[in-house]
NUROFI-777353 format. One record per residue (C-alpha): residue in three letters; chain; x, y negated, z. Coordinates in steps of 0.1 Angstrom, whole numbers. Example, Ala and Ser with C-alpha at 12.3 -4.5 7.8 and 13.67 -1.06 7.14 Angstrom:
PT  code  unit      X      Y      Z
PT   ALA     A    123     45     78
PT   SER     A    137     11     71
END
This chain:
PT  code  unit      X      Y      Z
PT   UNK     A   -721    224   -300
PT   UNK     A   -708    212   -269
PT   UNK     A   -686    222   -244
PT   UNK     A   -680    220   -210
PT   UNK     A   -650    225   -190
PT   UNK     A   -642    235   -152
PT   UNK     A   -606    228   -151
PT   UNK     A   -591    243   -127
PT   UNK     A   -617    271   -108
PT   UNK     A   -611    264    -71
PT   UNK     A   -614    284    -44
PT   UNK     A   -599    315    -62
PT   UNK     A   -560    327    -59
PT   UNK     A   -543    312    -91
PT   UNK     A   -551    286   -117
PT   UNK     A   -577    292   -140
PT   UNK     A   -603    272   -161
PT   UNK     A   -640    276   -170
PT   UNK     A   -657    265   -201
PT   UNK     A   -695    261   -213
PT   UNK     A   -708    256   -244
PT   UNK     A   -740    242   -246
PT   UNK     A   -759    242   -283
PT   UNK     A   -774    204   -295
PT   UNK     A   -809    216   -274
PT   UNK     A   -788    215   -241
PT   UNK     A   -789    252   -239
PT   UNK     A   -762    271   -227
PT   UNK     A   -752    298   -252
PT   UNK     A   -720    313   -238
PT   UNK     A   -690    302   -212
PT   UNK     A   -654    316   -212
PT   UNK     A   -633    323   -180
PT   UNK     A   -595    309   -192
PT   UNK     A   -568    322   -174
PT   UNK     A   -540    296   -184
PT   UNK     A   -510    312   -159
PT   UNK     A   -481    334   -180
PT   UNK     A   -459    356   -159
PT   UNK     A   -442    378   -181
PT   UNK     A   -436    409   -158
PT   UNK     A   -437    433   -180
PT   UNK     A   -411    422   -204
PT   UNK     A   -383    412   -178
PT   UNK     A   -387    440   -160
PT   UNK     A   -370    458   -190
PT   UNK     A   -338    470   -186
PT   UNK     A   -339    472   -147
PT   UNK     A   -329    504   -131
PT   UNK     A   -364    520   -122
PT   UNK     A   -362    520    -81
PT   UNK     A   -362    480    -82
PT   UNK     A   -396    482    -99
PT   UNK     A   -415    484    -67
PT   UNK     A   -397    452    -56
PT   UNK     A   -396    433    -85
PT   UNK     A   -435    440    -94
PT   UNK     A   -441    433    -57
PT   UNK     A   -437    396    -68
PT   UNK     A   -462    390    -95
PT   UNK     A   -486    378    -63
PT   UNK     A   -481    368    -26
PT   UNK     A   -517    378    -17
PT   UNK     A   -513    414    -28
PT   UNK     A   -476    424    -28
PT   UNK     A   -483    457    -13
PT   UNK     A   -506    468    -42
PT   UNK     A   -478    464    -65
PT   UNK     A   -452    481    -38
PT   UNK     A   -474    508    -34
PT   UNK     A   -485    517    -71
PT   UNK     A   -450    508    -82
PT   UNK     A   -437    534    -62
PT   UNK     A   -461    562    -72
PT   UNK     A   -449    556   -108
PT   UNK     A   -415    561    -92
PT   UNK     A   -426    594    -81
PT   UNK     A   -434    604   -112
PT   UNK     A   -401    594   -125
PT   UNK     A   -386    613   -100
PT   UNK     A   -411    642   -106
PT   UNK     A   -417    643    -70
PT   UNK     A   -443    641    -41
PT   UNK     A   -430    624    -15
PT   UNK     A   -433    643     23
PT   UNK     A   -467    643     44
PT   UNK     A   -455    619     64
PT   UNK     A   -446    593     40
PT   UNK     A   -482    595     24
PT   UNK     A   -498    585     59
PT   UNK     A   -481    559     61
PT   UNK     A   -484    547     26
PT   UNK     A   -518    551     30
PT   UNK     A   -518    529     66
PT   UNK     A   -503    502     45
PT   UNK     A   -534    500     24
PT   UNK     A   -561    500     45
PT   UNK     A   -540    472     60
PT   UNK     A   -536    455     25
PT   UNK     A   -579    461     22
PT   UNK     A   -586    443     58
PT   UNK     A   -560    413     47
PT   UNK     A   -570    403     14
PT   UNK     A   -609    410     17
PT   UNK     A   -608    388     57
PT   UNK     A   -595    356     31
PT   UNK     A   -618    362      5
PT   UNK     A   -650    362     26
PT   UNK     A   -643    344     54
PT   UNK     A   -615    316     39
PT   UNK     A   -627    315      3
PT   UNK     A   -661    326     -1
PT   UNK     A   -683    318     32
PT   UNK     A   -680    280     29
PT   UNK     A   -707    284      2
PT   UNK     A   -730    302     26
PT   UNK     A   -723    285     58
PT   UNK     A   -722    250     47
PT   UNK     A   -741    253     15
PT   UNK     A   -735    255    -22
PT   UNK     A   -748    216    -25
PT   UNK     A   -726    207      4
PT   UNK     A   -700    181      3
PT   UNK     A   -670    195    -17
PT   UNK     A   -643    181      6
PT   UNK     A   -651    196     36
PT   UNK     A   -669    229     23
PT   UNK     A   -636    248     24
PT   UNK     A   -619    263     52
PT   UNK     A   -613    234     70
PT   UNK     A   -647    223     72
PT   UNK     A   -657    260     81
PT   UNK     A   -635    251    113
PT   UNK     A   -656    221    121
PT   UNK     A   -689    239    117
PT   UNK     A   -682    271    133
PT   UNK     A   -647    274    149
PT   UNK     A   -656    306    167
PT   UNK     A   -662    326    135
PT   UNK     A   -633    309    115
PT   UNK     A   -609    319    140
PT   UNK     A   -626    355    141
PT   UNK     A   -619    353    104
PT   UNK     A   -584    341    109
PT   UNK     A   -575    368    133
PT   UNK     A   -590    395    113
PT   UNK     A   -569    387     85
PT   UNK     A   -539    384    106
PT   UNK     A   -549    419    117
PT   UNK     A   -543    437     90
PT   UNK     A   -506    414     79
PT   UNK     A   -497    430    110
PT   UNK     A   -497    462    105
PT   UNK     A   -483    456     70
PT   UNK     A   -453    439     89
PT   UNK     A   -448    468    116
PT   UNK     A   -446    490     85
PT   UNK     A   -425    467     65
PT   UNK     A   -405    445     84
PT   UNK     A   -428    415     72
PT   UNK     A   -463    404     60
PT   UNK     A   -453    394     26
PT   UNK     A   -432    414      2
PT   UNK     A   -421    442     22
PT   UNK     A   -392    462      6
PT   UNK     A   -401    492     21
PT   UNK     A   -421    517     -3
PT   UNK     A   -396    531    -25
PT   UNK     A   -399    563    -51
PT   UNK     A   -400    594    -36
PT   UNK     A   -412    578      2
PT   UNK     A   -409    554     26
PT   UNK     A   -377    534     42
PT   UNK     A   -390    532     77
PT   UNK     A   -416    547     98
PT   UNK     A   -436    536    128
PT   UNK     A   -427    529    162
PT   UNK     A   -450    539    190
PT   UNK     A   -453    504    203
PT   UNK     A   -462    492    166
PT   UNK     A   -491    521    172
PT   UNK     A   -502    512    200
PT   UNK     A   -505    477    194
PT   UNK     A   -525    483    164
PT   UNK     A   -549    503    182
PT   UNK     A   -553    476    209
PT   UNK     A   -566    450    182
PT   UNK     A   -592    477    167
PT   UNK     A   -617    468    185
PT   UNK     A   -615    431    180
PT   UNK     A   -611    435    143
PT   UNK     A   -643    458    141
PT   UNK     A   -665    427    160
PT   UNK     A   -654    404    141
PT   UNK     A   -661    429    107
PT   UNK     A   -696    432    123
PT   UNK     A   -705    393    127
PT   UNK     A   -698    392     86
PT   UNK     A   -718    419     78
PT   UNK     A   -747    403     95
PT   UNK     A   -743    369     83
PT   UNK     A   -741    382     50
PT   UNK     A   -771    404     53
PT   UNK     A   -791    373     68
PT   UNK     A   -782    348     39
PT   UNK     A   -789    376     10
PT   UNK     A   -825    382     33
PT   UNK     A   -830    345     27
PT   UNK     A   -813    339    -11
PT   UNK     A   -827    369    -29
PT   UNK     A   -823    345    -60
PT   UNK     A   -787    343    -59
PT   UNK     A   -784    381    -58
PT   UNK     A   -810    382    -89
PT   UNK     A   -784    352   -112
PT   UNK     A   -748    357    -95
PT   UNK     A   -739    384   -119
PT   UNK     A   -769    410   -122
PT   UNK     A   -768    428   -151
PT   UNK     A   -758    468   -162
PT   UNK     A   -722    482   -164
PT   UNK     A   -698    508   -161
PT   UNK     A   -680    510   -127
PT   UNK     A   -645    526   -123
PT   UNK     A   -622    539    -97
PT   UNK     A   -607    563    -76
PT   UNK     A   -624    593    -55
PT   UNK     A   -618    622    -31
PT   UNK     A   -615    653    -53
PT   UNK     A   -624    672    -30
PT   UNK     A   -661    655    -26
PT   UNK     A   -657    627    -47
PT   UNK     A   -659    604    -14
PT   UNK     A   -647    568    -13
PT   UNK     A   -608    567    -19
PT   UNK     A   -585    539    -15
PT   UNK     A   -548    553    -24
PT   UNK     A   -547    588    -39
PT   UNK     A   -575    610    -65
PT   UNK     A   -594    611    -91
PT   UNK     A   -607    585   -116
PT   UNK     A   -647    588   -120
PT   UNK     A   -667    563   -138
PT   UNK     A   -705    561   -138
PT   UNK     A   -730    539   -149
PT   UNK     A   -754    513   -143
PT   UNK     A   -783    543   -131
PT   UNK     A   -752    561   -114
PT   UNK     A   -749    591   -141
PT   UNK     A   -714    596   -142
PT   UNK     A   -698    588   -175
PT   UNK     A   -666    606   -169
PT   UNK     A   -652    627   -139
PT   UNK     A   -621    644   -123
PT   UNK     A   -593    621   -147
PT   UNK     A   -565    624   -138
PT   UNK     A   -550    590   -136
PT   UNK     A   -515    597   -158
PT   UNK     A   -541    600   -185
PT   UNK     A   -560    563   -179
PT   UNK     A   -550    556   -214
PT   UNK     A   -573    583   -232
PT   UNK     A   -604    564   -216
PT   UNK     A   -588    525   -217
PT   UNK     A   -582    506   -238
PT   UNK     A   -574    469   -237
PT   UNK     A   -584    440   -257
PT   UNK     A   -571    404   -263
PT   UNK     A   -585    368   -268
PT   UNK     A   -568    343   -281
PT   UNK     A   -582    315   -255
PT   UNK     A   -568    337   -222
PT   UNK     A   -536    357   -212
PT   UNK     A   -559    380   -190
PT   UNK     A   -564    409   -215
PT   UNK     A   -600    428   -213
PT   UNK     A   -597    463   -211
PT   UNK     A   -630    485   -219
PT   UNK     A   -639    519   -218
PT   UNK     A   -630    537   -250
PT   UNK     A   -656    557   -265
PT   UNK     A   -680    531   -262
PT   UNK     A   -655    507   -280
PT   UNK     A   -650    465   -272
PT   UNK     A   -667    446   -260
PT   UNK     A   -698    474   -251
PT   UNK     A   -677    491   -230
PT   UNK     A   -676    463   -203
PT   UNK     A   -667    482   -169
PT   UNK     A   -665    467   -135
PT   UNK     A   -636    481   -110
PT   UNK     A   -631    466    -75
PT   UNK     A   -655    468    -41
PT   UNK     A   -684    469    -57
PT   UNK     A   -682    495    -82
PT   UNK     A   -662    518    -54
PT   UNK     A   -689    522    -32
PT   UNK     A   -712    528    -66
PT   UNK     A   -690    558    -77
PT   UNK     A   -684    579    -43
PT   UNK     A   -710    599    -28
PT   UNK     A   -699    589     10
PT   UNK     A   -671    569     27
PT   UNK     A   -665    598     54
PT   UNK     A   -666    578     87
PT   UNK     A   -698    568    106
PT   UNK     A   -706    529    105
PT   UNK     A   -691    523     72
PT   UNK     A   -716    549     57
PT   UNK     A   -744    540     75
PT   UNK     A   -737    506     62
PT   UNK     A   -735    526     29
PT   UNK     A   -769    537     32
PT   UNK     A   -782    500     37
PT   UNK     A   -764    490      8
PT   UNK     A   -780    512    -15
PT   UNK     A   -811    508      0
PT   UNK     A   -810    470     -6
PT   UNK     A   -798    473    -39
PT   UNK     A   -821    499    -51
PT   UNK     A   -795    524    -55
PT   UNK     A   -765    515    -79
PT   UNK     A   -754    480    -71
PT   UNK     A   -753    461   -101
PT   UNK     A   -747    425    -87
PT   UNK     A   -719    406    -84
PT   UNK     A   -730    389    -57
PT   UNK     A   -734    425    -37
PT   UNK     A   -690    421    -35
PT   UNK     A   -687    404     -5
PT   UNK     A   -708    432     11
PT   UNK     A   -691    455     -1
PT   UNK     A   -660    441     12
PT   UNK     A   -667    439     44
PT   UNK     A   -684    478     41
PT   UNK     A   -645    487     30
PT   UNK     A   -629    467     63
PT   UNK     A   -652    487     83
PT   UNK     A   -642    519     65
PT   UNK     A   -605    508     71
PT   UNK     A   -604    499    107
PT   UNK     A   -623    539    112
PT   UNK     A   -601    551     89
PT   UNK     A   -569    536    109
PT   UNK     A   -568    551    143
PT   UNK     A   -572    589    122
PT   UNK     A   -542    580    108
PT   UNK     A   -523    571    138
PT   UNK     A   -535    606    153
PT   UNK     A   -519    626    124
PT   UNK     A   -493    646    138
PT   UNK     A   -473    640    108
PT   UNK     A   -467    603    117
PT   UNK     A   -440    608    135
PT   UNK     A   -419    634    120
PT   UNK     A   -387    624    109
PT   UNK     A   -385    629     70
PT   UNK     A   -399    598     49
PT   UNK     A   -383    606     15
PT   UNK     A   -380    632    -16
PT   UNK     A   -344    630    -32
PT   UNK     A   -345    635    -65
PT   UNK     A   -329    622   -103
PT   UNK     A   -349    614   -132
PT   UNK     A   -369    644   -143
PT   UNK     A   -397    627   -163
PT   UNK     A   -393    596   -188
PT   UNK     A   -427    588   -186
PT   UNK     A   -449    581   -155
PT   UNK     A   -480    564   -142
PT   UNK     A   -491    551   -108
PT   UNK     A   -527    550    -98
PT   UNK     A   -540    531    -64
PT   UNK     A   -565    511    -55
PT   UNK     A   -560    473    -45
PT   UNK     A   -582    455    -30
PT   UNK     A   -598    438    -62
PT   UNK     A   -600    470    -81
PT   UNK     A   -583    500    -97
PT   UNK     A   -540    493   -106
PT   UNK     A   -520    510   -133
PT   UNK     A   -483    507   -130
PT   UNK     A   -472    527   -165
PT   UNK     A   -436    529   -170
PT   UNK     A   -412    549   -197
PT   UNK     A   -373    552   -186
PT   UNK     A   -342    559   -209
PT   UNK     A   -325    593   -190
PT   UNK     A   -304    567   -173
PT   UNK     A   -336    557   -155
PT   UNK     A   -333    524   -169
PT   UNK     A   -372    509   -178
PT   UNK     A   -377    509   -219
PT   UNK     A   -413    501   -211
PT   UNK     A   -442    483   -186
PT   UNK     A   -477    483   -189
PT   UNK     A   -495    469   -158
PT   UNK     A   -536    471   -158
PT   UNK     A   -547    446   -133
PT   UNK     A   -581    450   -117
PT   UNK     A   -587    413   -122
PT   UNK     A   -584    421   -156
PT   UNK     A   -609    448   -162
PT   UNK     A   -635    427   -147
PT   UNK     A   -631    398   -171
PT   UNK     A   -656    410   -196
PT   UNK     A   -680    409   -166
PT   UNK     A   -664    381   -150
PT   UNK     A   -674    362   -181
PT   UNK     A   -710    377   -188
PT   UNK     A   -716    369   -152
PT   UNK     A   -708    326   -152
PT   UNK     A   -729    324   -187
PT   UNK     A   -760    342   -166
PT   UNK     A   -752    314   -137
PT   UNK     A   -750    283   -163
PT   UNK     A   -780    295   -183
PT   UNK     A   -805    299   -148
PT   UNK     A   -794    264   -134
PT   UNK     A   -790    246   -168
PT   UNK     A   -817    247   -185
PT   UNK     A   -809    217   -204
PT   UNK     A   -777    196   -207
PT   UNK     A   -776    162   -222
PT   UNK     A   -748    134   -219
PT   UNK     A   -772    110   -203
PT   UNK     A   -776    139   -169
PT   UNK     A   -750    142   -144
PT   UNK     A   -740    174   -141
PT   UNK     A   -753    184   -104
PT   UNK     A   -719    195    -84
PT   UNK     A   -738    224    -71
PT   UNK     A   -743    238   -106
PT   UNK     A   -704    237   -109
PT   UNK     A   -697    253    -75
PT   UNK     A   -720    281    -83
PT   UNK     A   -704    286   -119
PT   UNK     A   -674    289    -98
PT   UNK     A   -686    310    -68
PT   UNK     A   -696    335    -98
PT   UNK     A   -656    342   -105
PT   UNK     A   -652    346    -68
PT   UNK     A   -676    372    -62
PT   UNK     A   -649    395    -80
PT   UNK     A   -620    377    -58
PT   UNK     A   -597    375    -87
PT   UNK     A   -557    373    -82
PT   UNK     A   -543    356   -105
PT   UNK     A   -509    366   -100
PT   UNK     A   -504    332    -77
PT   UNK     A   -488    330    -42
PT   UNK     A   -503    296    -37
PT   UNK     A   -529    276    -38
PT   UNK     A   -555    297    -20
PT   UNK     A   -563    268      5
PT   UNK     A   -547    240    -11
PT   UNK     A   -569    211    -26
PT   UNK     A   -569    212    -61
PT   UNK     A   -592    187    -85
PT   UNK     A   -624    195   -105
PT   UNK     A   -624    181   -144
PT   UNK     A   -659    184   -163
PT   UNK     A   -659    175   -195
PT   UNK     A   -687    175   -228
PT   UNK     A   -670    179   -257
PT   UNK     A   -687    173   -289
PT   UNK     A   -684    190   -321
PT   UNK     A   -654    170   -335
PT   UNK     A   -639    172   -298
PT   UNK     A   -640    142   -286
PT   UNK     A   -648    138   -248
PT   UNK     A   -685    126   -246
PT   UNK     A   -688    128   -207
PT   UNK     A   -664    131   -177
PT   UNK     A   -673    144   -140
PT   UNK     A   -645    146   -115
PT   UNK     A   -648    156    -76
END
């Protein structure tokens, strides 16, 4: 058998590696998604009081520090056995749509549209951001600014864009001013263009490539995540876990999310330190879920504001009801900024915005404690145990990049086995073929607990193997 390897994946937050292994035919019979990074979080976090968790787990990425600072905080709550005051929530909840417009503006417009715009076959040195610039300044700006949007009202919140110290157990350290408000509101409208222009590019390529939306990750799963419980709408912060399936019967309903563990379970391979959680009763690997954009607009039966659900209904109506591409992410990305800039301005009308108490005192009244919220790649689990001194015994932290792996990986072998049909050491290996291996990974935007390298130039390394291991064939770019 041999093997070939993608070393690093570009274009994604973090360092990671991709290998194929291709039978004595040519024929590809599998490929592996490696996540070669170690962080460690939750053993050093061991030992620290618990109200420095939301700080310290804030670091394990730059991209999303307020995921961490937010569900870090709700497992603070729970320490505290509290729920922290009305107006604290809001603004919690502010923060996140913020966090949804930030991250989602870099991975379709910085990391993801240089494959549409410019072409999957394009020119590898230029079909990044920077060459976006040069083909179409107007909408990379547009892109830019969108992103810088939503950092924005993360700072007015926070104090700054990246790692704000600011959600804490039990609340909030600062509200917002009026002339942060009002600021915000003036850029609404700019942001919601600009949203707009990437739904319909987006919808014009996938009317011209039905194929990649057939090979780019299109096969049946579980999808998981958070909902109303009042209607079981689309929910981005607070409720209930539902999962559903591939037809949209729902698996599992109403969870509360202290009690993730009853229905998750998480797996380990030896050649990645992303573990692979799956849904218990149907055991590993068959109970392959998908959390994330994609699979939140699968399991709600309505977002709650006017364009993002009519955009909704043309997303179920193009995929035929349940979703089940991976390609279908960066639509529903850019359904969930439009959801968040609606979402915003109701937020900034609640009356409890501005009243004056931000935070529930309290001492430890529970040992045990989970946080539940909904980053922008998928569903977070911040699971903690304290000693009565509050001091953490233990960490468990269920990254949303991590329950997609099992499909993450199910989706590059479906991409190598369409556009290989046969590999030999004789062939180049087209660079096209590697980009769209590649683009398959960032259809599901992982974060891979990095703070750099999202635009930085990083070098491509294919290799054939053969069965003793010894390199056969070499392609660098």
């Amino acid at each position: 058998m041999r093997r070939v390897i993608i070393d690093p994946v570009t274009r994604i937050e973090g360092h990671a590696k991709i290998s194929i292994f291709v039978d004595e035919a040519g024929q590809v019979v599998d490929a592996r998604f490696h996540v070669t990074e170690f962080r460690g979080f939750e053993a050093f976090c061991r030992g620290r009081p618990f109200p420095e968790m939301p700080g310290l787990t804030a670091r394990v990425c730059g991209i999303c520090p307020v995921s961490h600072l937010l569900c870090s905080a709700k497992a603070g709550d729970g320490i505290l056995g509290v729920r922290p005051p009305p107006t604290a929530v809001v603004l919690r909840r502010l923060m996140n749509l913020a966090q949804l417009i930030q991250s989602h503006a870099l991975s379709f417009f910085h990391l993801s549209s240089p494959d549409f715009l410019l072409g999957f076959d394009s020119d590898p040195a230029s079909r990044n951001l920077f060459g976006m610039i040069r083909a179409n300044p107007e909408l990379a700006r547009a892109g830019i600014r969108l992103r810088q949007f939503g950092q924005r009202i993360i700072e007015h919140l926070g104090g700054r864009k990246v790692h704000p110290s600011w959600a804490v157990p039990g609340g909030v350290r600062s509200g917002l001013t009026p002339e942060a408000a009002a600021d915000i509101r003036e850029q609404l409208p700019e942001a919601q263009a600009t949203t707009l222009i990437g739904i319909d590019l987006i919808k014009s390529y996938m009317d011209r490539h039905p194929e990649d939306i057939a090979v780019f990750g299109q096969f049946p799963s579980l999808y998981l995540g958070l909902v109303r419980p009042e209607d079981h709408g689309w929910e981005h912060h607070d409720g209930v876990l539902r999962i559903v399936d591939s037809s949209g019967a729902v698996i599992a309903d109403d969870i509360n999310p202290v009690d993730y563990s009853r229905h998750i379970g998480e797996a380990v391979e030896a050649d990645s330190y992303l573990k692979s959680p799956f849904y218990k009763p149907l055991g590993y690997p068959a109970g392959m879920y998908r959390v994330g954009p994609l699979a939140r607009l699968n399991i709600c039966t309505g977002i709650g504001t006017e364009a993002a659900d009519r955009e909704l209904r043309e997303f179920r109506q193009r995929a035929g009801g349940i979703a089940n591409s991976a390609f279908l992410y960066h639509y529903a990305r850019l359904i969930e900024i439009l959801a968040a800039i609606e979402f915003i301005p109701r937020h900034l009308d609640d009356p409890q915005l501005t009243a004056d108490r931000l935070r529930a005192e309290a001492g430890v009244n529970q040992l045990d404690a989970v946080g539940c919220s909904e980053a922008p790649r998928g569903t977070l689990f911040h699971d903690y145990s304290v000693d009565p001194h509050g001091l953490i015994t233990r960490v468990n932290l269920i990254i949303a990049t991590g329950q997609n792996n099992l499909a993450m990986n199910r989706t590059i072998a479906q991409i190598a086995r369409h556009y290989i049909r046969e590999v030999r050491t004789s062939v180049a290996i087209p660079e096209g073929f590697l980009n769209r291996v590649e683009h398959g990974i960032r259809c599901y935007d992982p974060c891979l607990s990095c703070s750099t390298h999202a635009l930085g130039q990083m070098p491509l390394v294919v290799r054939f193997l053969g069965p003793d291991g010894e390199v056969i064939a070499e392609v660098r770019r």
